[in-house]
N, C-alpha and C positions, 0 to 999 in steps of 0.2 A: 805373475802379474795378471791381473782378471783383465776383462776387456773394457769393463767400464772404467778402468785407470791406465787404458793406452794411451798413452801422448806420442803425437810425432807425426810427420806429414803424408806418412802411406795409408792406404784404403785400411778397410777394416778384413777386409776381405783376403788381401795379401797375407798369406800365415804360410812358413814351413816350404819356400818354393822362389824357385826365381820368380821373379813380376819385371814386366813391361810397361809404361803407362807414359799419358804422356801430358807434357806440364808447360804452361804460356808465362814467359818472366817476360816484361817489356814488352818489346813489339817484336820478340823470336819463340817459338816453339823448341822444345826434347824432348828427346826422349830419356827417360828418367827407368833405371834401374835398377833391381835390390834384391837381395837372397835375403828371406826374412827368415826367422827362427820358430820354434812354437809360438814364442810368447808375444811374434809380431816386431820383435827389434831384430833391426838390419848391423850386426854386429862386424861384420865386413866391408860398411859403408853403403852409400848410393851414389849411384854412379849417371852423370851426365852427356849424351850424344846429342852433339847439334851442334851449332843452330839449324835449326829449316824453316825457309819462308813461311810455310801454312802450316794449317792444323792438317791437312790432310797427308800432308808430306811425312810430318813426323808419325803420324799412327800408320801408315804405312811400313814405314823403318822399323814402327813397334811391333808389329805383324810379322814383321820378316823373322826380327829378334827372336820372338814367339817362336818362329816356326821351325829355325834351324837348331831351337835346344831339343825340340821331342824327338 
């Protein structure tokens, strides 16, 4: 699949790697996670944490996630 015919809700940037990110439904924050493939599909699903009151809350959580994979 090329990149100009990715469909689906993660960054573009997300390729071949966990990702952290984080995503406002309603009036709650998650954080929103994926192990993406080459081709940028998350074939393992994506996976939601939360809710957290603020945005700041959850990209924090996203950070931490971040931090204990390396």
């Amino acid at each position: 699949m090329t990149e100009g015919n990715r469909v689906g809700i993660t960054p573009r940037s997300w390729t071949a790697e966990l990702h952290h990110g984080v995503l406002h439904l309603g009036k709650r924050w998650y954080v929103v996670s994926a192990e993406l493939d080459e081709s940028g599909r998350a074939e393992g699903g994506v996976r939601l944490d939360g809710p957290y009151a603020d945005r700041e809350s959850a990209e924090a959580q996203a950070r931490r996630m971040q931090d204990t994979q390396k």
